[in-house]
FIKE-788009 format. One record per residue (C-alpha): residue number from 1; x, y, z negated; residue in three letters. Coordinates in nm, 2 decimals, m for minus. Layout:
num;u;v;w;residuo
NUM;X;Y;Z;Ala
...
***
This chain:
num;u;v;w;residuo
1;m8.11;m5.32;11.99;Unk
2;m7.77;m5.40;11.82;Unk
3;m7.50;m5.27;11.90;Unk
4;m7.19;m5.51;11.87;Unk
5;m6.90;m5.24;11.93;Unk
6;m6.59;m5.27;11.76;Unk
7;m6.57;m4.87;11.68;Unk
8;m6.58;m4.81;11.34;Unk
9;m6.89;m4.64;11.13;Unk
10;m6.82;m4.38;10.88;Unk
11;m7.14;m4.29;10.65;Unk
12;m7.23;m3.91;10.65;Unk
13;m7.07;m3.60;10.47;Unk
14;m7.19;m3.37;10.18;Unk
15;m7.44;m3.16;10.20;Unk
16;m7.65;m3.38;10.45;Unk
17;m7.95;m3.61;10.27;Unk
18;m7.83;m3.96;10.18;Unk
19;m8.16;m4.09;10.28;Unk
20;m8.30;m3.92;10.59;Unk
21;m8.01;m3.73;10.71;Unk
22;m8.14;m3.37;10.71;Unk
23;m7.88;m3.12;10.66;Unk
24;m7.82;m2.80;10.44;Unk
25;m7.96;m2.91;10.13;Unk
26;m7.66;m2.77;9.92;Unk
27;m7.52;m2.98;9.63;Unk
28;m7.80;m3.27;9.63;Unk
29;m7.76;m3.56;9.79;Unk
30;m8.12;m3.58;9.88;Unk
31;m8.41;m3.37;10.06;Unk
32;m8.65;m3.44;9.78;Unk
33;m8.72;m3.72;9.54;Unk
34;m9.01;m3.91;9.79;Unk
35;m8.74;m3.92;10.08;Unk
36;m8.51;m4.13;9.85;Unk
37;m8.80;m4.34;9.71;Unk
38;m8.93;m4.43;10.07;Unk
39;m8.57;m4.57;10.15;Unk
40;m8.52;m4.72;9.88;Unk
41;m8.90;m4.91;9.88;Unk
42;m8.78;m4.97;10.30;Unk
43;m8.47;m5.15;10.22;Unk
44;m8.62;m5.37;9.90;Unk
45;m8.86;m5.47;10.08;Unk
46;m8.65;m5.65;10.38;Unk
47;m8.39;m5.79;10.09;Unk
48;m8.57;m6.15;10.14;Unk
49;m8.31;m6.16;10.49;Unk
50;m7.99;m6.10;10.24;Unk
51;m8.13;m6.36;10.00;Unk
52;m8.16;m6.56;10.31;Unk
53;m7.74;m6.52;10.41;Unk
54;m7.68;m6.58;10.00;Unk
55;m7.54;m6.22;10.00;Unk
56;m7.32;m6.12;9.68;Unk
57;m7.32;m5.74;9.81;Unk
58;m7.43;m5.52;10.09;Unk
59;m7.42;m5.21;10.16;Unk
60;m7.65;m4.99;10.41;Unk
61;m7.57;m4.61;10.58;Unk
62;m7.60;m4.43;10.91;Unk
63;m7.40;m4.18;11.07;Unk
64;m7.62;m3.92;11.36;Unk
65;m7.63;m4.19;11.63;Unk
66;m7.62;m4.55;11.44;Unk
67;m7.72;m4.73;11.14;Unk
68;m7.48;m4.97;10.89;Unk
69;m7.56;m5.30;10.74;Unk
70;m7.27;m5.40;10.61;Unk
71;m7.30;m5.80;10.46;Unk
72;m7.04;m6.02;10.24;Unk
73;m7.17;m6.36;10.19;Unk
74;m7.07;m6.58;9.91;Unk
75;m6.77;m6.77;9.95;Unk
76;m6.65;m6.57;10.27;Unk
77;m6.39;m6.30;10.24;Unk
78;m6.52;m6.12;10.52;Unk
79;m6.74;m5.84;10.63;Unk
80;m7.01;m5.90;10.87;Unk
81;m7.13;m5.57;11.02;Unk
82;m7.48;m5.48;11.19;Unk
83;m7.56;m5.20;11.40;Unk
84;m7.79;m5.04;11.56;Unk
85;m7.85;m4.73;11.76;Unk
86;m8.05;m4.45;11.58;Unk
87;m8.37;m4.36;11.70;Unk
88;m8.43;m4.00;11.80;Unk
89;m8.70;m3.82;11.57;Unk
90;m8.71;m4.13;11.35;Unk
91;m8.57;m4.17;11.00;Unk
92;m8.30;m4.44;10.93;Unk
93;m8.55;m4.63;10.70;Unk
94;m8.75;m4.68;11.03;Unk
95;m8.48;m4.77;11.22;Unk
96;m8.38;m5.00;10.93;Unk
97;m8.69;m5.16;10.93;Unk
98;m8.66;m5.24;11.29;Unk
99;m8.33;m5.39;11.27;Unk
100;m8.42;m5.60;10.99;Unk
101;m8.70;m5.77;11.18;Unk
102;m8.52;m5.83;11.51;Unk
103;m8.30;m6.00;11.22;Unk
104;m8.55;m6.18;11.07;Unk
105;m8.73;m6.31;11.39;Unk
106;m8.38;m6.44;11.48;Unk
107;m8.39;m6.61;11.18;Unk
108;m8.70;m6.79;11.16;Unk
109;m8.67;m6.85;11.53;Unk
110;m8.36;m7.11;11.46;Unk
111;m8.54;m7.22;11.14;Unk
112;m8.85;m7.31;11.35;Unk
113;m8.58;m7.49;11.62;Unk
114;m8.34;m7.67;11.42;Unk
115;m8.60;m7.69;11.08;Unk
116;m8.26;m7.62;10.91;Unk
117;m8.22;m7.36;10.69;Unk
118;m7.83;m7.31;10.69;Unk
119;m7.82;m7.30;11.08;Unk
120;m8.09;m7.02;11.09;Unk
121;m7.86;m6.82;10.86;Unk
122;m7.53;m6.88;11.04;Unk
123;m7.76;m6.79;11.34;Unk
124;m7.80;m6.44;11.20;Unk
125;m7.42;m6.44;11.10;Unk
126;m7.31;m6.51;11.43;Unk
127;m7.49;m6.21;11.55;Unk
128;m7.25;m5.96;11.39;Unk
129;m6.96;m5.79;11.41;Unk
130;m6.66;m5.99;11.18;Unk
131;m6.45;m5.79;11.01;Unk
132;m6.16;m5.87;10.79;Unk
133;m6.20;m5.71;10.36;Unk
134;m5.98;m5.48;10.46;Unk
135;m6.10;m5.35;10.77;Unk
136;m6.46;m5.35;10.66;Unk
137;m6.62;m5.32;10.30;Unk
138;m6.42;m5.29;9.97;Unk
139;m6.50;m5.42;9.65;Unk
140;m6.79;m5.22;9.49;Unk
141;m6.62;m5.03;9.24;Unk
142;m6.75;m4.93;8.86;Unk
143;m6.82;m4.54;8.74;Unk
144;m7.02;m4.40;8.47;Unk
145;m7.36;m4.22;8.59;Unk
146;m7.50;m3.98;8.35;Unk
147;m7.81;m4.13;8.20;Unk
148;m8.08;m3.85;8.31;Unk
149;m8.38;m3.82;8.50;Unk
150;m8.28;m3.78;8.88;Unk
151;m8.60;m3.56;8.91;Unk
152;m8.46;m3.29;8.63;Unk
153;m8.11;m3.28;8.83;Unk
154;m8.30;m3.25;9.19;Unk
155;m8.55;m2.99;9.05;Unk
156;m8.28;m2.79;8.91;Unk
157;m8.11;m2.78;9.28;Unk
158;m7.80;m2.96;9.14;Unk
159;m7.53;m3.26;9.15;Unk
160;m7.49;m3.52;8.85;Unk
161;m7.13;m3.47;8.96;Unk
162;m7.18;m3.10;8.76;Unk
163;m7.27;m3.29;8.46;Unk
164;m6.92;m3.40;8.44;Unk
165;m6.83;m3.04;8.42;Unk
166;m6.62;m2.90;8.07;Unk
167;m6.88;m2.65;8.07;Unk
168;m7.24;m2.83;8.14;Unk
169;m7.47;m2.59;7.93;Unk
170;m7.38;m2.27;8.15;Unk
171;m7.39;m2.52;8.46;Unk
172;m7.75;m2.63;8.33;Unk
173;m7.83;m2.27;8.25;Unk
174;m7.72;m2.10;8.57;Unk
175;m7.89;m2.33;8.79;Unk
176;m8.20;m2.28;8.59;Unk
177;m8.16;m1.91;8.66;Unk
178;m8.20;m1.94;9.04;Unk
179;m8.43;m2.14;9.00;Unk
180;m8.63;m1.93;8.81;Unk
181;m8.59;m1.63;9.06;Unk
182;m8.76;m1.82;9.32;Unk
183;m9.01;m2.02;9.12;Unk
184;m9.16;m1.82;8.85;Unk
185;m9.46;m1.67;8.88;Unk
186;m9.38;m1.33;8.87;Unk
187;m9.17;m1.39;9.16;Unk
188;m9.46;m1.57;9.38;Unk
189;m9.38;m1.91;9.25;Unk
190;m9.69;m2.16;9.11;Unk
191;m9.72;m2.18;8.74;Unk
192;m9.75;m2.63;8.86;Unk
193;m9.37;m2.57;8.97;Unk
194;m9.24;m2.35;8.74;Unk
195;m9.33;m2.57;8.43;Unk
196;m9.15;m2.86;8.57;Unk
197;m8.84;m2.70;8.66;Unk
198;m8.87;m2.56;8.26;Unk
199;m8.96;m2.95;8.19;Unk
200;m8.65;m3.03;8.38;Unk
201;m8.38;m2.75;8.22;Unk
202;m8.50;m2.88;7.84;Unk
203;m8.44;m3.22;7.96;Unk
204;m8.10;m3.14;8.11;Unk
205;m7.99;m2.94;7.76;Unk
206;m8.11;m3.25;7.54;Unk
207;m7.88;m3.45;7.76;Unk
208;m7.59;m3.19;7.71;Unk
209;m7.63;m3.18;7.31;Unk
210;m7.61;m3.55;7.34;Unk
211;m7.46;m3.64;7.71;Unk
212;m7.52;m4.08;7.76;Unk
213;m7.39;m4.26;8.04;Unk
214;m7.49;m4.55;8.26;Unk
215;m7.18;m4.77;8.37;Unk
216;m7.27;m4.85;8.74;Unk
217;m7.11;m5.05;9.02;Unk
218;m7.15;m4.90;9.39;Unk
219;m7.00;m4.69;9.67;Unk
220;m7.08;m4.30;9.65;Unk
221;m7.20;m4.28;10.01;Unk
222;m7.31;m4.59;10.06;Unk
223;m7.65;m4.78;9.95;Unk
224;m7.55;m5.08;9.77;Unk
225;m7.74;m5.44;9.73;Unk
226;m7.66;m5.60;9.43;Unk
227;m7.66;m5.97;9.52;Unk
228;m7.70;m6.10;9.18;Unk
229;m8.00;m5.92;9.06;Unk
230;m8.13;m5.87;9.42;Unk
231;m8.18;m5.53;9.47;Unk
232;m8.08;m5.20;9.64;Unk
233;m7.92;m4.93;9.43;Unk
234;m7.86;m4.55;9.53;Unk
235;m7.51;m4.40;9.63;Unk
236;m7.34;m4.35;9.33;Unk
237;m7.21;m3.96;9.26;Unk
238;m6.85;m3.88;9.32;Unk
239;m6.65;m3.80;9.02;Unk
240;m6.53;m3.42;9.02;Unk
241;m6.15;m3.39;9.04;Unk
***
């Protein structure tokens, strides 16, 4: 059910998986690769409801005990905010999913009454929490993402914000160390594991000898829909002071 309180939200902290929210996973921001591919796939999927309320952004995260859809319409400066209790034993792409079809049958349900497309949509606005820009959700702001292979920074057990380091070949080279201590085969790792995280470090080194970047707009613990090219986009990394 939603829950139309008027207590704030705040996303979760470091250290806890930005897609499932399991904890003690060190400097990553995720559990494992599939974890963020499965939220990802969960909230592209149910983007046709924000095409529906001609969103320009979005965002979408959870704290222990609620989920965050967080809408700004077109040509309205202001925030309207969905909520919903979190499930317990179920993952907040689940919980998503549920949220965005009690949505979505809300939706069709005044389209079917009215055969007006607008009024279903205000329908589904009327249902949330208003907030004023200020109170709610800032403008999306720009930063510049290394341009690596996620995989090669997870497999390493590491941050992209430690790309950003002075230092980023002994970063690269100590993380491959530990990993090597627990991976290699000598050490009661599989020789399948081993070569990726050796696939991973040369791909991290290339990048140091010649670092790119990708210029990104988001929030960095936040999942953010990109109104003008319809989709969902991962929480950006925090720069390091």
């Amino acid at each position: 059910m939603l829950v139309k309180s008027k207590t704030s939200a705040h996303s979760f902290h470091q250290g806890v998986c930005l897609s499932c929210g399991a904890g003690n996973i060190g400097k990553r921001r995720y559990c494992s690769i599939r974890c963020r591919q499965q939220l990802r796939q969960k909230l592209n999927t149910r983007s046709g409801l924000l095409q529906a309320l001609n969103t320009r952004y979005a965002t979408f995260y959870f704290t222990d005990t609620l989920i965050v859809l967080d809408v700004v319409p077109h040509g309205i400066r202001e925030v309207f905010r969905y909520k919903a209790r979190r499930t317990a034993g179920v993952k907040p792409a689940e919980d998503f999913g549920a949220m965005s079809n009690r949505l979505g049958d809300a939706w069709w349900a005044e389209e079917k009454r009215t055969t007006k497309n607008y009024l279903a949509s205000r329908r589904v606005l009327e249902m949330a929490e208003r907030l004023a820009m200020a109170e709610g959700l800032k403008r999306p702001r720009w930063v510049k993402v290394p341009g690596v292979k996620p995989e090669s920074i997870l497999l390493l057990d590491m941050a992209k914000a430690d790309l950003a380091s002075r230092e980023p070949h002994k970063i690269i080279k100590n993380a491959y160390r530990r990993q090597v201590k627990i991976h290699h085969p000598d050490a009661g790792g599989t020789a399948a594991a081993f070569r990726r995280i050796h696939a991973a470090y040369q791909d991290l080194l290339n990048w140091a000898e010649h670092p790119t970047f990708i210029r990104r707009r988001g929030f960095p613990d936040k999942w953010y829909y990109d109104g003008d090219h319809k989709r969902w986009i991962q929480p950006v990394p925090l720069k390091k002071g």
